[in-house]
N, CA, C and O atoms as CSV, one atom per row, in Angstrom:
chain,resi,resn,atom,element,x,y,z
A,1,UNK,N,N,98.710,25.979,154.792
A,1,UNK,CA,C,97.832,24.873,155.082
A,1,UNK,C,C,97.378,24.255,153.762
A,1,UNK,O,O,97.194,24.983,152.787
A,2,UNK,N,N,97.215,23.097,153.706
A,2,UNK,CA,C,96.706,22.210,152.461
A,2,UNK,C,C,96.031,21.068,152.834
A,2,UNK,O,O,96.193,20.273,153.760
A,3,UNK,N,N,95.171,21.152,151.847
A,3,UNK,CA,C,93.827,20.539,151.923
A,3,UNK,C,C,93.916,18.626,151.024
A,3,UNK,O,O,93.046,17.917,150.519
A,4,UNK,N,N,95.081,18.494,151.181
A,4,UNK,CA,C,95.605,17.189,150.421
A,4,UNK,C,C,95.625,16.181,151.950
A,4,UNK,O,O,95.777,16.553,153.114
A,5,UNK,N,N,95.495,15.359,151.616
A,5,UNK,CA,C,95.112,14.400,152.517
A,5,UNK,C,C,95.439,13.025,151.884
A,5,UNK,O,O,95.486,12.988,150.654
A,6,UNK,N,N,95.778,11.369,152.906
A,6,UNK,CA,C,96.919,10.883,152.804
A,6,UNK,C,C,96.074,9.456,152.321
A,6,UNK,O,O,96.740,8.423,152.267
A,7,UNK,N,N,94.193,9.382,151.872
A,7,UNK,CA,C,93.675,8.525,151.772
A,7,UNK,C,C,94.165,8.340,149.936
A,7,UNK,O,O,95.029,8.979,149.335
A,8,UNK,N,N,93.350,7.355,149.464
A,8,UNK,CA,C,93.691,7.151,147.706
A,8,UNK,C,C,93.026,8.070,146.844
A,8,UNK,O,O,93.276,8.465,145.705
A,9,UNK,N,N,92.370,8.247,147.435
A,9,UNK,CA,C,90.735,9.276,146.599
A,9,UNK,C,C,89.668,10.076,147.366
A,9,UNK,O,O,89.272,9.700,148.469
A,10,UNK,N,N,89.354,10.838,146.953
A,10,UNK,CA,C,88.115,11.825,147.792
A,10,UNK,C,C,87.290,10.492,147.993
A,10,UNK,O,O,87.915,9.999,148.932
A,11,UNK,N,N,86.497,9.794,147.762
A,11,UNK,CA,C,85.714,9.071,147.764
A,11,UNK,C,C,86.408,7.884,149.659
A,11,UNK,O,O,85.744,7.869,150.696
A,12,UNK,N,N,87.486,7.286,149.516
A,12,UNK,CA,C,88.094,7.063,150.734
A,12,UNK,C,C,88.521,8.252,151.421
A,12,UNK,O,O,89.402,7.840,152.176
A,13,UNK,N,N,88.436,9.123,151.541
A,13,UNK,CA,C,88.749,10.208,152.501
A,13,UNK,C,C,87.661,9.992,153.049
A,13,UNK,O,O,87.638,9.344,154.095
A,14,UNK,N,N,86.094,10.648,152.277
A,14,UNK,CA,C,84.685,10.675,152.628
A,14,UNK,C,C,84.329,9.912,153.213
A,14,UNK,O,O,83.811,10.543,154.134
A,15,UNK,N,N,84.141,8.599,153.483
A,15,UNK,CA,C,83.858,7.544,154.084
A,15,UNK,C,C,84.997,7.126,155.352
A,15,UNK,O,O,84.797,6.293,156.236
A,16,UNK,N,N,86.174,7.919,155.164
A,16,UNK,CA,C,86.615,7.389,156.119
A,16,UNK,C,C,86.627,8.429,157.064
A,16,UNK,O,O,87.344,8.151,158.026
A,17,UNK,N,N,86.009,9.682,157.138
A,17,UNK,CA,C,85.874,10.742,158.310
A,17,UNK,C,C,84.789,9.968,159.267
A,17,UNK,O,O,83.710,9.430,159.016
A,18,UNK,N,N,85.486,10.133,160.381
A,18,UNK,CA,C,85.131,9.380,161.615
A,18,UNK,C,C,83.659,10.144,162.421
A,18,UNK,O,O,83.322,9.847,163.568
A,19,UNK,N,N,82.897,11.180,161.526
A,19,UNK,CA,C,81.963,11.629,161.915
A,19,UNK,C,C,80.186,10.825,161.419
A,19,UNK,O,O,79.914,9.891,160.664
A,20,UNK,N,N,79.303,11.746,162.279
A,20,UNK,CA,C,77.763,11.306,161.991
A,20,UNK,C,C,77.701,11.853,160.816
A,20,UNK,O,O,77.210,11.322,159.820
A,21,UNK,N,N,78.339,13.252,160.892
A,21,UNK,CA,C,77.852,14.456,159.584
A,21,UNK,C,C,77.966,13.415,157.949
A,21,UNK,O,O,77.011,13.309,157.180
A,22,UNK,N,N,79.152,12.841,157.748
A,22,UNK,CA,C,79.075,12.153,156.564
A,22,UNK,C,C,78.488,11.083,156.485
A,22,UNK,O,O,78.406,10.546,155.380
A,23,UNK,N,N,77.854,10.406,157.755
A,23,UNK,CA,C,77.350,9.045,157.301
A,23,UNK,C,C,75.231,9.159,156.716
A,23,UNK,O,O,74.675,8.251,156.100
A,24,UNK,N,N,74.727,10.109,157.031
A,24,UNK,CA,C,73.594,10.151,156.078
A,24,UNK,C,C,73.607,11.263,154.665
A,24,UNK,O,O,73.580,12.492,154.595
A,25,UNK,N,N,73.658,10.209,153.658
A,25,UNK,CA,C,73.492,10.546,152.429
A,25,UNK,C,C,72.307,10.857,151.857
A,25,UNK,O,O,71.208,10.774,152.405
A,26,UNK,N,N,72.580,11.290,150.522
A,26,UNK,CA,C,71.582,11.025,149.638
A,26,UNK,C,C,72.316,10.911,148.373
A,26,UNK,O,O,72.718,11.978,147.909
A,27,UNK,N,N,72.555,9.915,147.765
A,27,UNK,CA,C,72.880,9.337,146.594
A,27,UNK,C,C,71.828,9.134,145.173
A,27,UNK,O,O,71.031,8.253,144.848
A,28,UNK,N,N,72.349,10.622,144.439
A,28,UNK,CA,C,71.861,10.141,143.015
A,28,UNK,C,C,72.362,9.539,142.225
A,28,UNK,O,O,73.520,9.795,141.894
A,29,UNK,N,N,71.558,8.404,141.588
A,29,UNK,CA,C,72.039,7.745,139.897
A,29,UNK,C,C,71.297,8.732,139.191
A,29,UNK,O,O,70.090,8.962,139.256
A,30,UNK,N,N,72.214,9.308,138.478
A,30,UNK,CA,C,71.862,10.333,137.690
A,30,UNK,C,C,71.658,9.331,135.969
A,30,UNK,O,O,71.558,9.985,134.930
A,31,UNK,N,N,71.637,8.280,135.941
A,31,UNK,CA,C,71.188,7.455,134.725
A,31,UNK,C,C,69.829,6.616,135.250
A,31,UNK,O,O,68.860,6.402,134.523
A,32,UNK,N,N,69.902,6.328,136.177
A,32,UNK,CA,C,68.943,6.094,136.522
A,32,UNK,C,C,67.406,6.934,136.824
A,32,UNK,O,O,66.249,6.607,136.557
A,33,UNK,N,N,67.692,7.536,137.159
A,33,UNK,CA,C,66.643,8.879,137.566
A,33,UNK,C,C,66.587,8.330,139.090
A,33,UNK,O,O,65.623,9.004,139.453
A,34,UNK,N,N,66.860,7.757,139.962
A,34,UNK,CA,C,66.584,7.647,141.084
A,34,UNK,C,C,67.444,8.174,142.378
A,34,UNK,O,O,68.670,8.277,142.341
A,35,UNK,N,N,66.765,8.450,143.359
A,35,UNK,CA,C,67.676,8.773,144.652
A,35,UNK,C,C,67.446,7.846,145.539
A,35,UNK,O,O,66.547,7.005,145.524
A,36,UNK,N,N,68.418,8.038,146.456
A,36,UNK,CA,C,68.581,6.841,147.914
A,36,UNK,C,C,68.682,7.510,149.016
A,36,UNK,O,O,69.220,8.595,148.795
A,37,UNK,N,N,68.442,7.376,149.974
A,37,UNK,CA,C,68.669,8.507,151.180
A,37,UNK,C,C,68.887,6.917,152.244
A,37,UNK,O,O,68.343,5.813,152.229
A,38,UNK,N,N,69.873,7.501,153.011
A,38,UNK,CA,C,70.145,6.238,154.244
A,38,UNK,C,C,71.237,6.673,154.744
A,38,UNK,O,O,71.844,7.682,154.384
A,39,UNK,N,N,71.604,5.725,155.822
A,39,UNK,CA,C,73.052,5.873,156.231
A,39,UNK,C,C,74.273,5.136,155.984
A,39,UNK,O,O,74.095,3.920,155.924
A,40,UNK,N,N,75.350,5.495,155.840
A,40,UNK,CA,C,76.379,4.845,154.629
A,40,UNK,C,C,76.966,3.487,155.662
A,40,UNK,O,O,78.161,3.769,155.759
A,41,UNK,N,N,76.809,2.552,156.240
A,41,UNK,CA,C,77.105,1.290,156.730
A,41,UNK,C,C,78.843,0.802,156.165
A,41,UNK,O,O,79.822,0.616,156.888
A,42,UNK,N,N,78.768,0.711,154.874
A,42,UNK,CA,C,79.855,-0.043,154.044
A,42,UNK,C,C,80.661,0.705,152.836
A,42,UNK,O,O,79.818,1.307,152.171
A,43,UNK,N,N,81.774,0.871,152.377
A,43,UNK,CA,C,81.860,1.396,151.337
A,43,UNK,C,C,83.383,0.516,150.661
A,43,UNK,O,O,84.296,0.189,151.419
A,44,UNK,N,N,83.415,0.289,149.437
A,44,UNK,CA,C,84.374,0.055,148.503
A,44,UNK,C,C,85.751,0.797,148.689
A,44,UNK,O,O,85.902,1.699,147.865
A,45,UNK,N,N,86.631,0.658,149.441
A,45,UNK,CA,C,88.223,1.673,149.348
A,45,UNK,C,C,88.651,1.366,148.314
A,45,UNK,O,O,89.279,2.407,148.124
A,46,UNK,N,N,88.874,0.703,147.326
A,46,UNK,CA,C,89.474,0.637,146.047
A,46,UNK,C,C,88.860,1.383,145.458
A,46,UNK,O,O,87.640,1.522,145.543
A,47,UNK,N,N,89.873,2.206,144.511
A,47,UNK,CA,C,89.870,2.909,143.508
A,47,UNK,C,C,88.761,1.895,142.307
A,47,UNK,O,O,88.106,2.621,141.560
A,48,UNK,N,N,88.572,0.565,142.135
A,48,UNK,CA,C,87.457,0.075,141.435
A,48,UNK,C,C,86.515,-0.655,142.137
A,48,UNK,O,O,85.751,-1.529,141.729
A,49,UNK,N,N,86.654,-0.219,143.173
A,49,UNK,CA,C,85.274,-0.791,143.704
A,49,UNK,C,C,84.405,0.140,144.360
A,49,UNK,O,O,84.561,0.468,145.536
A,50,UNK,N,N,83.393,0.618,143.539
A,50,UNK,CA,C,82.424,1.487,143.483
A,50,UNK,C,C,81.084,1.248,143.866
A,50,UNK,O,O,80.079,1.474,143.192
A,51,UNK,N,N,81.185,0.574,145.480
A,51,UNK,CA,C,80.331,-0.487,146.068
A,51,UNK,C,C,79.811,0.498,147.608
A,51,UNK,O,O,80.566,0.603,148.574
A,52,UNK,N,N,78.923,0.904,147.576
A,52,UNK,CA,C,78.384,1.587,148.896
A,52,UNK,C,C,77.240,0.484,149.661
A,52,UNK,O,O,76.708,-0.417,149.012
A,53,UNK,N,N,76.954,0.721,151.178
A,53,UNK,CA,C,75.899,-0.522,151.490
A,53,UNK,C,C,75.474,0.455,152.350
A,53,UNK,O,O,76.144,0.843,153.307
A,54,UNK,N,N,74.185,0.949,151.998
A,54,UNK,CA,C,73.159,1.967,152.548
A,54,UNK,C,C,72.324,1.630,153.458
A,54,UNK,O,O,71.413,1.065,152.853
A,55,UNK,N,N,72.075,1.643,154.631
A,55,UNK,CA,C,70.685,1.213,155.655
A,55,UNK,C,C,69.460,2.360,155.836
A,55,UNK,O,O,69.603,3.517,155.438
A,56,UNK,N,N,68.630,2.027,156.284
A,56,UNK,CA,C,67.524,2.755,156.317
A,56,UNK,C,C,67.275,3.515,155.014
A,56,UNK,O,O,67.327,4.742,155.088
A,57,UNK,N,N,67.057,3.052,154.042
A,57,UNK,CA,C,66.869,3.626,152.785
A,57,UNK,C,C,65.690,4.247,152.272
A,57,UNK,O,O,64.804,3.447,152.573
A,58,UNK,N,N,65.150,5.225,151.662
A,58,UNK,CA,C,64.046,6.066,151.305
A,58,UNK,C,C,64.480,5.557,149.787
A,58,UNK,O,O,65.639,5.832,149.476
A,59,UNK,N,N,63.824,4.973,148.981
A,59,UNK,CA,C,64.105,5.342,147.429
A,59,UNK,C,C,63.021,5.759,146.648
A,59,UNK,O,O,61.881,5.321,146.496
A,60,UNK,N,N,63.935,7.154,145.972
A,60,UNK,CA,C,63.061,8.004,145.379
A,60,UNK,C,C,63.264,8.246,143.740
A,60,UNK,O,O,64.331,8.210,143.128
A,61,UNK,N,N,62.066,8.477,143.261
A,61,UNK,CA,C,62.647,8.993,141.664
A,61,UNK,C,C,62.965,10.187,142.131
A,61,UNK,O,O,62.365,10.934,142.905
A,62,UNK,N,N,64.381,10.327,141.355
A,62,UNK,CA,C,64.544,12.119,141.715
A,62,UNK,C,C,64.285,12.832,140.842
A,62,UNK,O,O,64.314,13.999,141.230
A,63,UNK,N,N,64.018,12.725,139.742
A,63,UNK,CA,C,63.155,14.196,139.514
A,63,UNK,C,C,61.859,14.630,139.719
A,63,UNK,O,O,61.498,15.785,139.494
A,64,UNK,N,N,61.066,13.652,140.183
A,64,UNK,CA,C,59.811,14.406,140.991
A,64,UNK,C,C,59.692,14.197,142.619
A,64,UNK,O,O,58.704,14.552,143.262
A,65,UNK,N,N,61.103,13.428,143.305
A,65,UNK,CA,C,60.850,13.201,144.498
A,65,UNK,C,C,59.836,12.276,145.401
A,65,UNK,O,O,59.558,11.896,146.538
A,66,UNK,N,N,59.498,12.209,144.002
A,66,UNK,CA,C,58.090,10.949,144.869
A,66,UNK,C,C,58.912,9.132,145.292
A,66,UNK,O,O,59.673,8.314,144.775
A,67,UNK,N,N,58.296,9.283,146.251
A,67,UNK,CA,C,58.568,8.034,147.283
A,67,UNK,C,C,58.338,6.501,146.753
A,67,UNK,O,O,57.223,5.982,146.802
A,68,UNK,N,N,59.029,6.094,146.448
A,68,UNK,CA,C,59.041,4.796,146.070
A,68,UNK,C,C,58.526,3.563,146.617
A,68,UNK,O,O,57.586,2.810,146.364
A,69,UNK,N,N,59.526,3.623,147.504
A,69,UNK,CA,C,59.430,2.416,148.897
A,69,UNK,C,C,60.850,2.634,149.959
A,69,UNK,O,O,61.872,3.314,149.866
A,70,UNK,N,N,60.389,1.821,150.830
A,70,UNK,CA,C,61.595,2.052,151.962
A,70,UNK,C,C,62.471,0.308,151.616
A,70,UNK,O,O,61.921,-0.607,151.004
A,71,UNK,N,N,63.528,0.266,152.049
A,71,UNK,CA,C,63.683,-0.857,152.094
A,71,UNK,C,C,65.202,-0.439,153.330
A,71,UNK,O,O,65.750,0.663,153.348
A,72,UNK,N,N,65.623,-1.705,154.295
A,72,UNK,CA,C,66.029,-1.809,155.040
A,72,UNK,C,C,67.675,-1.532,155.007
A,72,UNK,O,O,68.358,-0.895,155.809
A,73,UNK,N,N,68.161,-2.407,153.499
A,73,UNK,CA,C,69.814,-2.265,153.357
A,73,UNK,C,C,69.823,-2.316,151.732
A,73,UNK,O,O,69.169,-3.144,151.099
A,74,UNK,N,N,70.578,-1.408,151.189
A,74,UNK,CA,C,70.434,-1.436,149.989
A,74,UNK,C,C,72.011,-1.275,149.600
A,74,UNK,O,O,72.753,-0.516,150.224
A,75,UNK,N,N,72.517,-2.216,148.304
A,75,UNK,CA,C,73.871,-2.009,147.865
A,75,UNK,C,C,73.962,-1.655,146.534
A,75,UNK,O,O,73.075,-2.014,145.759
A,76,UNK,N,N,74.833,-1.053,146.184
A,76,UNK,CA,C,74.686,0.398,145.443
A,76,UNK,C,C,76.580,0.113,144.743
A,76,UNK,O,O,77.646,0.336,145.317
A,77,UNK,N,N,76.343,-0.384,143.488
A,77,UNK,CA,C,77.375,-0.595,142.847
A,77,UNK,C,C,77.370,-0.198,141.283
A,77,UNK,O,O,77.024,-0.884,140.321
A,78,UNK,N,N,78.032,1.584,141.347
A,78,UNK,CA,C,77.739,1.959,139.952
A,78,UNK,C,C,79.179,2.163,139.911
A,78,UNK,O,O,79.953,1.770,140.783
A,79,UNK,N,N,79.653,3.094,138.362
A,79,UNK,CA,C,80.934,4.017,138.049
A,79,UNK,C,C,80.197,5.060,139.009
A,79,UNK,O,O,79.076,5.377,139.405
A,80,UNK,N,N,81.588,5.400,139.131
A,80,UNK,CA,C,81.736,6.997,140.537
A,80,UNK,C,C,80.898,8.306,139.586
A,80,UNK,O,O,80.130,9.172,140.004
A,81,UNK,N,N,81.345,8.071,138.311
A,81,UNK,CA,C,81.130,9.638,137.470
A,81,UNK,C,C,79.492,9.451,137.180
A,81,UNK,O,O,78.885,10.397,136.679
A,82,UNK,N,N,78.646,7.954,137.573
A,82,UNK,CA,C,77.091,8.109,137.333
A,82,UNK,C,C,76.216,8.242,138.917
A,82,UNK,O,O,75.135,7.685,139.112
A,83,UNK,N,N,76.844,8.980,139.815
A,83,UNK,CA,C,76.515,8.921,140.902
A,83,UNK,C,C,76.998,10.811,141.395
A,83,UNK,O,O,78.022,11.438,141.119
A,84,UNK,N,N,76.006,11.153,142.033
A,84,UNK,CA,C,76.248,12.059,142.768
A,84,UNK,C,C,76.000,11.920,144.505
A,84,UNK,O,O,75.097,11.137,144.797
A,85,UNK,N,N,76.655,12.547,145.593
A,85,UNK,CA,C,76.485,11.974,146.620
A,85,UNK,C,C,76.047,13.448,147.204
A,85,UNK,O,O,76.374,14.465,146.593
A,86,UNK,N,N,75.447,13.492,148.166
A,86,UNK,CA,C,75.118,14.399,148.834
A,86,UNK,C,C,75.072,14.419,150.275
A,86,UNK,O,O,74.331,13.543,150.720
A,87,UNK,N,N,75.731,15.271,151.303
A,87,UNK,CA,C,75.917,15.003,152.439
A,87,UNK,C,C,75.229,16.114,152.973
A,87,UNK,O,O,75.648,17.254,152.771
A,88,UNK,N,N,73.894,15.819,153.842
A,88,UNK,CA,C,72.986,16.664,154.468
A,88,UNK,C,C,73.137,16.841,155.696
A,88,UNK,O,O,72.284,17.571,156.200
A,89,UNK,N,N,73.973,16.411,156.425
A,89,UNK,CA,C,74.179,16.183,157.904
A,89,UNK,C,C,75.460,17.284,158.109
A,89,UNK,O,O,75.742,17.602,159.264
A,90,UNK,N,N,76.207,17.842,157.012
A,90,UNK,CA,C,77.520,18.838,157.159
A,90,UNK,C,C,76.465,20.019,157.214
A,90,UNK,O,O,75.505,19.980,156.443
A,91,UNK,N,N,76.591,20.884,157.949
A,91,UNK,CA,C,75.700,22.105,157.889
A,91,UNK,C,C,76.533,23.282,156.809
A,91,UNK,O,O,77.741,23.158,156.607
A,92,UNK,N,N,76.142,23.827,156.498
A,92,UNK,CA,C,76.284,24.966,155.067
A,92,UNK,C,C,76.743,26.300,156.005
A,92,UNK,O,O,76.066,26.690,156.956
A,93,UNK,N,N,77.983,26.921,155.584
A,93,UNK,CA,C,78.949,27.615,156.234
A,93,UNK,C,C,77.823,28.916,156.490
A,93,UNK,O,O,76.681,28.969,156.033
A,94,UNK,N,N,78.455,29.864,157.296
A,94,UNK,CA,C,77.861,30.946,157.700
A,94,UNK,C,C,78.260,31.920,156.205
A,94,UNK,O,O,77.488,32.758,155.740
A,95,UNK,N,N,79.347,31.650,155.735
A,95,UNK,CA,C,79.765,32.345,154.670
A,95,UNK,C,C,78.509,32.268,153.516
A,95,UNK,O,O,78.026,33.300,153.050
A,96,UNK,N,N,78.020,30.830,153.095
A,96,UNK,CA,C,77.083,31.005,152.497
A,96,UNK,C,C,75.518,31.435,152.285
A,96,UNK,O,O,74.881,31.872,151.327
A,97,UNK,N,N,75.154,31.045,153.871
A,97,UNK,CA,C,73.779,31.169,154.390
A,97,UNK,C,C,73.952,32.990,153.872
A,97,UNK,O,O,73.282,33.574,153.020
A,98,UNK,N,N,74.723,33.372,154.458
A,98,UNK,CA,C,74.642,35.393,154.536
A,98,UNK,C,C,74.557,35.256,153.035
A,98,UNK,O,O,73.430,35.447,152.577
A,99,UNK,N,N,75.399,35.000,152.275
A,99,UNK,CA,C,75.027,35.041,150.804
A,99,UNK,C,C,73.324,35.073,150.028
A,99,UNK,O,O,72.853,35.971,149.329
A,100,UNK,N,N,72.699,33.817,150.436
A,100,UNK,CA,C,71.715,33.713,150.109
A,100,UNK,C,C,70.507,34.242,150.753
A,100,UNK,O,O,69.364,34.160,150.304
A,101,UNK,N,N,70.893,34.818,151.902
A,101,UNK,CA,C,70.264,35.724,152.119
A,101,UNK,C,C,69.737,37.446,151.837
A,101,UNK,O,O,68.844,37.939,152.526
């Protein structure tokens, strides 16, 4: 079995799984200091277009988590390598939970 798949990039794979689990994020700009939390609406398939369109948005500074403001649709156009994405809606394997326990 192999884990290669027939989209251009992890980034179009991610966005294109047909589930709820990947569509609420939380997106850090890690140059920025800020986070985004919403649900992923839109995304860039080109390999240079590094264009996400977020709804229901929370924006936060992330390193103290404090709450910014909400705003309704937010578009989100950095390089891939100043962004971290985070998917909270995939639940965390049984393999790991026993670990950290």
């Amino acid at each position: 079995m192999s884990n290669k798949f027939s989209d251009a990039d992890v980034w179009g794979y991610l966005f294109n799984i047909p589930t709820e689990e990947t569509k609420w994020v939380i997106v850090r700009d890690l140059g920025l200091d800020m986070a985004y939390e919403g649900w992923v609406q839109a995304f860039g398939s080109s390999a240079d277009a590094n264009e996400l369109l977020i709804r229901d948005v929370r924006v936060l500074r992330d390193s103290t988590r404090e709450e910014l403001y909400n705003v309704g649709g937010l578009y989100i156009a950095r390089e891939r390598s100043k962004l971290t994405i985070e998917l909270s809606g995939i639940p965390v394997t049984a393999q790991l939970a026993e670990s950290e326990a």
